[in-house]
PADREN-244471 format. One line per field, with one value per residue: residue number from 1; x, y, z of N, C-alpha, C, O in turn. Coordinates in Angstrom, 2 decimals. Layout:
rolo = [NUM ...]
n.xx = [X ...]
n.yy = [Y ...]
n.zz = [Z ...]
ca.xx = [X ...]
ca.yy = [Y ...]
ca.zz = [Z ...]
c.xx = [X ...]
c.yy = [Y ...]
c.zz = [Z ...]
o.xx = [X ...]
o.yy = [Y ...]
o.zz = [Z ...]
end
This chain:
rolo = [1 2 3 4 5 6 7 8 9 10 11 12 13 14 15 16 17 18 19 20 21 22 23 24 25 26 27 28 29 30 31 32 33 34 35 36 37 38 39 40 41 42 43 44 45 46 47 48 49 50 51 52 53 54 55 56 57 58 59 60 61 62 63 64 65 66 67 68 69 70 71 72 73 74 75 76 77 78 79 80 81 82 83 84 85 86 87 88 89 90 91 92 93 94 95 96 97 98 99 100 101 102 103 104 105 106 107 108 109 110 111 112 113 114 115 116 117 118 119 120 121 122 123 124 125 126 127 128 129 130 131 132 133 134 135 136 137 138 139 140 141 142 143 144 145 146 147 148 149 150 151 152 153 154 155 156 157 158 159 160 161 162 163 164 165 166 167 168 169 170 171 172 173 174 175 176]
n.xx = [-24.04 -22.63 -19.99 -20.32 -17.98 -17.95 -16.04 -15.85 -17.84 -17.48 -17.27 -15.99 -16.53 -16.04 -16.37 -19.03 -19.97 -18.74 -19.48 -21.92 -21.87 -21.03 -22.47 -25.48 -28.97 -30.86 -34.13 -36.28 -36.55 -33.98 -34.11 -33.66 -34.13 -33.34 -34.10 -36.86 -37.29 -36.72 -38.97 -41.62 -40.64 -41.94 -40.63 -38.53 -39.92 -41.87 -41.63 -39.22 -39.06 -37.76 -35.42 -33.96 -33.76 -32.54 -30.00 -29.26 -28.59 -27.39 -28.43 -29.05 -31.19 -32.77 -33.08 -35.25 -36.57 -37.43 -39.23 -41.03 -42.02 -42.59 -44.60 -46.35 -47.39 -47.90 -49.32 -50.65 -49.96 -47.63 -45.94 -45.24 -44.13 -41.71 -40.27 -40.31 -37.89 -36.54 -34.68 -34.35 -32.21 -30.56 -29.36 -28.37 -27.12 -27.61 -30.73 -33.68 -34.37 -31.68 -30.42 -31.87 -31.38 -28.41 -28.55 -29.46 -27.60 -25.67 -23.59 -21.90 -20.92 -20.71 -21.91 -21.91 -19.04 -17.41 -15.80 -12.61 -10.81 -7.60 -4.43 -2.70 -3.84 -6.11 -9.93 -11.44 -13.16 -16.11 -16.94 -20.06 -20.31 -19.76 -21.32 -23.81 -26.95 -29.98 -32.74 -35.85 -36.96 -37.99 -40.59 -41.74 -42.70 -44.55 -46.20 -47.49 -48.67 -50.51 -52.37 -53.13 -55.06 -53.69 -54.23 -52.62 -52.09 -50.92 -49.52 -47.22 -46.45 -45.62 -43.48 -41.56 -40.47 -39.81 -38.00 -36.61 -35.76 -34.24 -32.30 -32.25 -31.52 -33.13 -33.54 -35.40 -37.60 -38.97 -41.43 -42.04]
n.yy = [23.64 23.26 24.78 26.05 26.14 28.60 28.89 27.78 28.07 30.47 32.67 33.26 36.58 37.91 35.52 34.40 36.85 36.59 34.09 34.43 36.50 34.89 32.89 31.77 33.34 31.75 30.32 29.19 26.36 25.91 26.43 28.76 31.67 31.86 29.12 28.97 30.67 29.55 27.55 28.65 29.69 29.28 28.70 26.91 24.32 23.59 21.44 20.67 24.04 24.59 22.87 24.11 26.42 26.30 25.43 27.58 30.01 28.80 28.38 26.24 24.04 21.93 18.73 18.61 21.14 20.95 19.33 20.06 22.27 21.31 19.68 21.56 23.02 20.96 19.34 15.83 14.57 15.78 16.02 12.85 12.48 14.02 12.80 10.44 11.75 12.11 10.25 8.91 11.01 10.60 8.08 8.01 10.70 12.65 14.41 13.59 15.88 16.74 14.94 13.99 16.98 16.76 14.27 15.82 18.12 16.73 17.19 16.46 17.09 16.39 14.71 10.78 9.54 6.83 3.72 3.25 0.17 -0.60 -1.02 -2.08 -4.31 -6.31 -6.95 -9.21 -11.94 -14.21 -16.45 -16.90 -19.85 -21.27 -21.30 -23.32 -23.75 -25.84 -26.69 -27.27 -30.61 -30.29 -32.39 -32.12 -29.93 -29.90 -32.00 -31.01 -28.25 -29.84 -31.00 -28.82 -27.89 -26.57 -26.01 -27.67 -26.28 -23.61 -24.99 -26.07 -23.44 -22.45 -24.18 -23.86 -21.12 -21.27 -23.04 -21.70 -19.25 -20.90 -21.64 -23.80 -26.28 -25.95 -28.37 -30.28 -29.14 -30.08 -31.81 -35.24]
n.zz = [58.85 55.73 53.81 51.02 47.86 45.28 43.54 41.47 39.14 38.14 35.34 32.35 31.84 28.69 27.64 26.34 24.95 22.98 21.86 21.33 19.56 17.13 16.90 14.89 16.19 17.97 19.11 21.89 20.85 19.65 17.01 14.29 13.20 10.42 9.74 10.05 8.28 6.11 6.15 5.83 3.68 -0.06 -2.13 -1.58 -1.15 -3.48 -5.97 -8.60 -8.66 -6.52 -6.35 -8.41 -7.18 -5.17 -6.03 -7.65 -5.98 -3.89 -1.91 1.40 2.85 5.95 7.40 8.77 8.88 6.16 5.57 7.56 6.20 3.43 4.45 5.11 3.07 1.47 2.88 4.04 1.84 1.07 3.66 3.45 0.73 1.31 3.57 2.32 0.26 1.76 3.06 0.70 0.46 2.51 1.76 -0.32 -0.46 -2.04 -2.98 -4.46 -6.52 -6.87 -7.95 -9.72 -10.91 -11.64 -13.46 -15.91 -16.03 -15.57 -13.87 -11.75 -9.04 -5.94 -5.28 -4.03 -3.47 -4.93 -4.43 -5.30 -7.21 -6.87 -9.01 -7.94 -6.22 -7.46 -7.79 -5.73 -7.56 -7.81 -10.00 -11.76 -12.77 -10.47 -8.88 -7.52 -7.96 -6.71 -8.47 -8.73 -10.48 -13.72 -14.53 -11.74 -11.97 -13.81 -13.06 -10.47 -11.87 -13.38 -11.14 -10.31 -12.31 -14.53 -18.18 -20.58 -22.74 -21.50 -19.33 -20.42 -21.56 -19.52 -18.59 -20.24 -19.80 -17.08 -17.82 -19.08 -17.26 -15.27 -16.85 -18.77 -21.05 -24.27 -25.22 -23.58 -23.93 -26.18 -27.51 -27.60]
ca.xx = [-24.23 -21.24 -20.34 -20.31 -17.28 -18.79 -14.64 -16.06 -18.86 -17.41 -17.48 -15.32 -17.11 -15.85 -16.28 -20.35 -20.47 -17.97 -20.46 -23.02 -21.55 -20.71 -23.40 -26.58 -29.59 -32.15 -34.93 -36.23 -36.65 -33.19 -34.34 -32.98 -34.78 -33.20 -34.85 -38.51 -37.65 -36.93 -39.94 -42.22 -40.35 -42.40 -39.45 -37.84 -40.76 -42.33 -41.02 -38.33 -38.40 -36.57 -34.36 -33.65 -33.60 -31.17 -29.00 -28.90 -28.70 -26.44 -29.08 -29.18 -32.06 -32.35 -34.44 -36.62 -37.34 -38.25 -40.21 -42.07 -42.28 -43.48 -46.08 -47.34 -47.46 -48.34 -50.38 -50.33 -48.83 -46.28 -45.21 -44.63 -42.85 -40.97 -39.92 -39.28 -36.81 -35.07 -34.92 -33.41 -30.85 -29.70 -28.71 -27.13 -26.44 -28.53 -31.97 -34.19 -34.35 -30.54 -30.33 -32.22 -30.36 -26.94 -28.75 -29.81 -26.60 -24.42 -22.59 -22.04 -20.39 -21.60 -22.43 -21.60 -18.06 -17.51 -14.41 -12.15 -9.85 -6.24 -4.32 -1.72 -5.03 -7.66 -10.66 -11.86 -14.48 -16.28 -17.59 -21.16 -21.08 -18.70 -22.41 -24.70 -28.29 -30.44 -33.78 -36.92 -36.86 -39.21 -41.56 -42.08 -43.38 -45.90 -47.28 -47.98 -49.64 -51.36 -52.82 -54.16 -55.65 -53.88 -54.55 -51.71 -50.97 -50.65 -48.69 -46.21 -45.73 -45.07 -42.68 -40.58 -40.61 -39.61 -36.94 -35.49 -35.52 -33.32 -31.26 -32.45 -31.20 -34.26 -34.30 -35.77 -39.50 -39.59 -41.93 -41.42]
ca.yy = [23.65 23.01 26.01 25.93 26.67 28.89 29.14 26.65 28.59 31.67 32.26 34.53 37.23 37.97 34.37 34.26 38.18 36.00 32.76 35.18 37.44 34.26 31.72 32.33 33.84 30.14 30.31 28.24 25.00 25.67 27.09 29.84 32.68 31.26 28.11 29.62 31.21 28.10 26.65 28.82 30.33 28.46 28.65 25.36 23.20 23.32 20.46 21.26 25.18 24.29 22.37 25.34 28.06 25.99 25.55 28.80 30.37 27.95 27.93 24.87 23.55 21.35 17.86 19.10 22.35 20.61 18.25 20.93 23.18 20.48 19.34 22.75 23.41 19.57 18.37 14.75 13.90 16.90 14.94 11.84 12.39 14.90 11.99 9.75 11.96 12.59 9.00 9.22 11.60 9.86 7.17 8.51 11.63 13.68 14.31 13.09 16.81 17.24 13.63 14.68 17.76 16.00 13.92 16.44 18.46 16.07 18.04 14.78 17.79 16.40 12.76 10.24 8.98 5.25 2.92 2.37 -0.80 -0.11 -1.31 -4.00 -5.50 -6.79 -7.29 -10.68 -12.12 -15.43 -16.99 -17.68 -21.26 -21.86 -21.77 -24.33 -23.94 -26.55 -26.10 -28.30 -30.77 -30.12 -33.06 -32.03 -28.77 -30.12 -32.73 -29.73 -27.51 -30.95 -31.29 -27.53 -27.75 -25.71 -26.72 -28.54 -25.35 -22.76 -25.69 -26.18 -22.43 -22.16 -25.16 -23.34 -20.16 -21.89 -23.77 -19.78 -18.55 -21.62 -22.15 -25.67 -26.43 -26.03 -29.88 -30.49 -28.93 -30.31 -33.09 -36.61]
ca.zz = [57.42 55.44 53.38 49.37 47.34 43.86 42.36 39.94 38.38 37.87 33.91 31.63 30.96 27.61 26.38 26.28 23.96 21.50 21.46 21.16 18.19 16.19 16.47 14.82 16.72 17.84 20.03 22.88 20.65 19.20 15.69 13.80 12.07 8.82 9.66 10.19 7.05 5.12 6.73 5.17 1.81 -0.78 -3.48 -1.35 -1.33 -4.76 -6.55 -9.41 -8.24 -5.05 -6.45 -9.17 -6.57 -4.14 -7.57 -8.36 -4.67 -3.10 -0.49 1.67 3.66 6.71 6.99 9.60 7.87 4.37 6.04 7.96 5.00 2.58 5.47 5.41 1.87 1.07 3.36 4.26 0.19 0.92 3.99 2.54 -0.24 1.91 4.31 1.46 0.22 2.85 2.82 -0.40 0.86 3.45 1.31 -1.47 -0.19 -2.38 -3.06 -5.68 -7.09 -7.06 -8.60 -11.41 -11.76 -11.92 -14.80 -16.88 -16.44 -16.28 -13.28 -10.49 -7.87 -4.66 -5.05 -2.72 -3.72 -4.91 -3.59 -7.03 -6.73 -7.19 -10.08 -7.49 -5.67 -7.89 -6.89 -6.07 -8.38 -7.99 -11.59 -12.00 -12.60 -9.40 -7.80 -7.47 -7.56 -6.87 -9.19 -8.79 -11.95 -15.12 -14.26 -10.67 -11.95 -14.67 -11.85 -9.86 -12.49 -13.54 -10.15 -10.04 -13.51 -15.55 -19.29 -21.43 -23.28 -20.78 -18.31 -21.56 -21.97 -18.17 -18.19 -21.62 -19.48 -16.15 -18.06 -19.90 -16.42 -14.86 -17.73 -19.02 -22.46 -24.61 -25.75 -22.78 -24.00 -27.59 -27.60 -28.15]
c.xx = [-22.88 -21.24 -19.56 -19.13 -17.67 -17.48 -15.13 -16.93 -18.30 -16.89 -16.42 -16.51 -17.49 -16.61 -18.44 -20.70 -19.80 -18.76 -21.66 -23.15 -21.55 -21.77 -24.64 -27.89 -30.73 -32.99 -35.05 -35.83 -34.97 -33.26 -34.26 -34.36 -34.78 -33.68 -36.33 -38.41 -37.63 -38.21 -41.67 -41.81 -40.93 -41.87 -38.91 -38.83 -41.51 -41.66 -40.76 -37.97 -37.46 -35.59 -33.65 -33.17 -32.53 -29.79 -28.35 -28.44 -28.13 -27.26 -29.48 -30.51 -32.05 -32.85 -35.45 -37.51 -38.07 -39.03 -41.25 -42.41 -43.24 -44.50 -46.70 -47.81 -48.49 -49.27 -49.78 -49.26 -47.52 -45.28 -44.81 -43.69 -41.62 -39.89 -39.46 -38.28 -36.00 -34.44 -33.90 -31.99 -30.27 -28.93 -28.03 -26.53 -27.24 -29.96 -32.60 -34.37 -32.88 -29.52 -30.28 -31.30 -28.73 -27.28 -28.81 -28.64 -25.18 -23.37 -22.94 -21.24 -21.16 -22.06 -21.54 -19.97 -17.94 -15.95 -14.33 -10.61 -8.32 -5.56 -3.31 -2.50 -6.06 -8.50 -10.75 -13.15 -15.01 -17.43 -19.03 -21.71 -19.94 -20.35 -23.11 -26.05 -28.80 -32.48 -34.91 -36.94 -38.51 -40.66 -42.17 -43.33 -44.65 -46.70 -48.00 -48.96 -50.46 -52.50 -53.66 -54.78 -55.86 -53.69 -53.20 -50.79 -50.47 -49.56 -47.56 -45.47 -45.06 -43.65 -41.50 -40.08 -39.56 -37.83 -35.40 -34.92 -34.40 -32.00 -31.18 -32.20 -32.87 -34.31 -35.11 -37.38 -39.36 -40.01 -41.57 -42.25]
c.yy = [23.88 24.37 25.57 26.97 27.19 29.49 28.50 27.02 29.89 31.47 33.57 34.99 37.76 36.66 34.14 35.35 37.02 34.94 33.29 35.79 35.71 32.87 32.71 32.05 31.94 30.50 29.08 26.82 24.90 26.15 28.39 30.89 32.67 30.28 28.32 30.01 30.40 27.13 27.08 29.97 29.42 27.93 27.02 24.56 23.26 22.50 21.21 22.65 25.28 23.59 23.10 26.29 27.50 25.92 26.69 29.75 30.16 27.62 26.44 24.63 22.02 19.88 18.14 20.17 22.07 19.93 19.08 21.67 22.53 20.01 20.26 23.36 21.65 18.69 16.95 14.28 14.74 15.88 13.34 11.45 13.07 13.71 10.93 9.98 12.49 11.29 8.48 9.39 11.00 8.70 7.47 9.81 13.22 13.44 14.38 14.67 17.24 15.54 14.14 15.63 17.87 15.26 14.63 17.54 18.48 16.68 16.78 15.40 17.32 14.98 12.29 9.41 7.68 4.68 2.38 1.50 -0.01 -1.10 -2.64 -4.22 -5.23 -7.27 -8.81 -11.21 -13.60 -15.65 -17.30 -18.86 -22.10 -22.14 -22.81 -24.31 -25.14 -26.39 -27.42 -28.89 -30.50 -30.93 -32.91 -30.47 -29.11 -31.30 -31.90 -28.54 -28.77 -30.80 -30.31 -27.40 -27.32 -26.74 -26.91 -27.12 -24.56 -23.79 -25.68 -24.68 -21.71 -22.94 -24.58 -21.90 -20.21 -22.61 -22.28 -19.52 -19.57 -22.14 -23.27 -25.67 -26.90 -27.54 -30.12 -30.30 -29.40 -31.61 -33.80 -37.38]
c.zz = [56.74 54.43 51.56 48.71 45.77 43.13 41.17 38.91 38.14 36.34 33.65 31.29 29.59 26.53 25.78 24.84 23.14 21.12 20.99 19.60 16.97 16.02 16.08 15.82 16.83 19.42 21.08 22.59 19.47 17.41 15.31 13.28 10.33 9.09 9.47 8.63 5.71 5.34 5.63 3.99 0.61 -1.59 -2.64 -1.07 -2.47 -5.76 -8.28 -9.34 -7.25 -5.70 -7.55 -8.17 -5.74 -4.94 -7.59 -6.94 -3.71 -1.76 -0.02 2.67 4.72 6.75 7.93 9.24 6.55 5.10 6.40 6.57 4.18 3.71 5.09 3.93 1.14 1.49 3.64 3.14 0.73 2.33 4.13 1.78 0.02 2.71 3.24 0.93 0.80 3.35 1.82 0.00 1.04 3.23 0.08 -1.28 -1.11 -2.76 -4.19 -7.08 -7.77 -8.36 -10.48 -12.17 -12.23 -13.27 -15.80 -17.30 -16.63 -15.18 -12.18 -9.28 -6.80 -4.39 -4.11 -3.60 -3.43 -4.92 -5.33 -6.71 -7.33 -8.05 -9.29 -6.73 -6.30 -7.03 -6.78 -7.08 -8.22 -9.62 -10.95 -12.07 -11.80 -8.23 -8.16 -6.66 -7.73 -7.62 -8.89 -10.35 -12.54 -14.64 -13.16 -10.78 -13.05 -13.61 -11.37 -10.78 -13.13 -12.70 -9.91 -11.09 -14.55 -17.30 -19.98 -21.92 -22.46 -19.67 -19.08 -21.72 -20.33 -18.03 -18.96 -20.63 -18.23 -16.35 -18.85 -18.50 -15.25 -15.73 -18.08 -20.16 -23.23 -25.39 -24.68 -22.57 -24.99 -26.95 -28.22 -28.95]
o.xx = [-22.08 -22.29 -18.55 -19.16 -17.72 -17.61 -14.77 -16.87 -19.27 -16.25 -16.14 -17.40 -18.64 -17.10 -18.73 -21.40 -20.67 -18.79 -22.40 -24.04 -22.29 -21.73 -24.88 -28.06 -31.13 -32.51 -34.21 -35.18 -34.84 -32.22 -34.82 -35.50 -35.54 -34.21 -36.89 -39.30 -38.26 -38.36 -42.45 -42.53 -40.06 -42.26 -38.98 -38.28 -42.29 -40.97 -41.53 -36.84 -36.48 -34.52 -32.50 -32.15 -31.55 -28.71 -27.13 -27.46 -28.11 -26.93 -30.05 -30.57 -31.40 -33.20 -36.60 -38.74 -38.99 -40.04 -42.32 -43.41 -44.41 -45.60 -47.80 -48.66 -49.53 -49.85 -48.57 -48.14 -46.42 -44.26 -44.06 -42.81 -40.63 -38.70 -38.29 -37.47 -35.01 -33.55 -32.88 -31.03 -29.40 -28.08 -27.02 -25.48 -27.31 -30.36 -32.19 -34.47 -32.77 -28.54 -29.61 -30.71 -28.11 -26.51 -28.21 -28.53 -24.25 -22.20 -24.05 -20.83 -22.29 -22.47 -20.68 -20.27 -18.15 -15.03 -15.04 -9.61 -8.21 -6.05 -3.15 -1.77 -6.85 -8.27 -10.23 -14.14 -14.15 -18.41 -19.17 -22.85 -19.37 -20.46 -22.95 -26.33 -28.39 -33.31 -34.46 -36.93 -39.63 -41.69 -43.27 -44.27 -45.68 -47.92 -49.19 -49.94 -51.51 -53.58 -54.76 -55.42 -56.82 -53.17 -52.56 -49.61 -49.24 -48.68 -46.61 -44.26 -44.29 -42.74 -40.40 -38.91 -38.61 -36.89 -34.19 -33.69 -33.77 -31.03 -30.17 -32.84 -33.58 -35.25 -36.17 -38.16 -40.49 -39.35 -40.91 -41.84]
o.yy = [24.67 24.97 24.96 28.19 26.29 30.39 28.76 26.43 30.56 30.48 34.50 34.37 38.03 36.67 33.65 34.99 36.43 34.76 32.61 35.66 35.76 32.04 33.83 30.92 31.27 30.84 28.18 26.10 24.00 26.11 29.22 30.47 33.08 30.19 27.67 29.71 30.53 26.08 26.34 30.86 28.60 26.84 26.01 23.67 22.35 23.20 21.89 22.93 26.03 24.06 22.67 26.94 28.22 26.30 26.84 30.38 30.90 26.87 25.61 25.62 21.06 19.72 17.78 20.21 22.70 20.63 19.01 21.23 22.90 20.25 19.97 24.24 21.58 17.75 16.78 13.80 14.17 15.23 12.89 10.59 12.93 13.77 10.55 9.06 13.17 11.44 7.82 8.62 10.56 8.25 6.87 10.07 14.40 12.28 15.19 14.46 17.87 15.39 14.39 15.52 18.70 15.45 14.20 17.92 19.13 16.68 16.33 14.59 17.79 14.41 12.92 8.59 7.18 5.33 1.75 1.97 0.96 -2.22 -3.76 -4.63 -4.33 -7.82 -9.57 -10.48 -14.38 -15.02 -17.83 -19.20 -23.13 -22.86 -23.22 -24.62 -25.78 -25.87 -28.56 -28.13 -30.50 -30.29 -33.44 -30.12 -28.45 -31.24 -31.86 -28.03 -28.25 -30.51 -30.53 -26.36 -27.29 -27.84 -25.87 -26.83 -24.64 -23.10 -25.21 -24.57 -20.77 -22.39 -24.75 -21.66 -19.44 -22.69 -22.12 -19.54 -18.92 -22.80 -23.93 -24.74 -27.85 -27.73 -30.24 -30.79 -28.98 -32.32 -33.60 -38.45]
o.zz = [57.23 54.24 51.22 48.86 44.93 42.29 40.02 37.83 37.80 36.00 34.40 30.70 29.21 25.41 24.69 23.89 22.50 19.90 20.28 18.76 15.99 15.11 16.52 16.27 15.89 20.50 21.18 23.34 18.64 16.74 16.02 13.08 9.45 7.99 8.59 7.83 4.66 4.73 5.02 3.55 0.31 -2.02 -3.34 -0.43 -2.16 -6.52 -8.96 -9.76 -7.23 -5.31 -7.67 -8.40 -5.57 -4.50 -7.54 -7.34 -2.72 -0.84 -0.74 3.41 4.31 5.59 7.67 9.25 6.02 5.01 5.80 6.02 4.08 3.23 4.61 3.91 0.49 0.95 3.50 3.32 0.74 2.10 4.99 1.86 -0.68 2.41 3.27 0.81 0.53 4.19 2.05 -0.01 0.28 4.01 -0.27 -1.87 -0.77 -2.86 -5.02 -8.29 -8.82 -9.09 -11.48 -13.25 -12.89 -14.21 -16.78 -18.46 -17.11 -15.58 -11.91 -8.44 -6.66 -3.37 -3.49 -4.47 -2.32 -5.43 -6.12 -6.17 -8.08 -7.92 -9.76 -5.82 -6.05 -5.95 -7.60 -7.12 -8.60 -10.00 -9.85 -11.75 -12.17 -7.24 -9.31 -5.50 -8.70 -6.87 -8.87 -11.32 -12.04 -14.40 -13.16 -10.08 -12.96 -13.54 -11.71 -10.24 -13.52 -13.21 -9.41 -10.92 -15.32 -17.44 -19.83 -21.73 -22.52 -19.16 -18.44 -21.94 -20.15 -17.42 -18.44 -20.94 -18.21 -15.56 -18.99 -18.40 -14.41 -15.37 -17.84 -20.66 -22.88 -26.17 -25.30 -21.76 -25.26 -26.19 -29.23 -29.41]
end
């Protein structure tokens, strides 16, 4: 039996009390005691108080914890809208509560920062009528509502409508 060298496992003693002292306290599944406690503090899931009390409190919450929280407070709706805005978040960076409260006070600390061109490279821009749509013509579309049976006036106020929304020079509906 070959015999096992255990130089490789031997640990600082010291270094474990220091990982110990400075991380916070998480149980088996990795969750804190401040997490449990954000899980069920009611102040961060009640829509506009949570987003007041985290304001005022600086307290932050996690997305697994709101999610659970609002589940448990919300029920099926609570996780929903819980998952939608975290949803939210994740794409702008803040949450539909903190949104709001950037609107209303006008304080934009924390938003997601937007790319501003620099004054020796403009941006590029292509013009509007460098494209070329191709549109089904006028007559192709009154055949067609012909054919399904809509009545003269209502086909006429479709065709005026049809012609706003493609940009057809309005001679094009006055009758002849």
């Amino acid at each position: 039996m070959p015999a096992i060298d255990y130089s490789s496992h031997v640990t600082n003693a010291a270094a474990p009390a220091a990982a110990t002292a400075s991380a916070p306290q998480t149980g088996a599944f990795g969750i804190s005691f401040g997490d449990l406690l954000d899980v069920i503090n009611p102040l961060q899931h009640i829509p506009v108080i949570s987003t007041l009390y985290r304001h005022l409190t600086g307290d932050k919450i996690g997305t697994p914890e709101k999610i659970a929280g609002d589940t448990l407070y919300g029920g099926a709706i609570g996780f929903l809208t819980s998952f939608a805005d975290s949803a939210f978040e994740a794409v702008t960076g803040k949450d539909v509560g903190d949104t709001m409260l950037a609107l209303l006070t006008g304080d934009d600390a924390g938003s997601v920062q937007t790319a501003k061109a620099s004054a020796s490279e403009p941006a590029a821009v292509t013009p509007a009528n460098s494209l070329t749509v191709k549109t089904p013509g006028l007559t192709s579309l009154m055949s067609a509502l012909s054919r399904k049976g809509v009545v003269a006036d209502t086909a006429a106020r479709a065709a005026f409508a049809y012609g706003k929304a493609v940009s057809l020079s309005t001679d094009a509906f006055m009758p002849q």
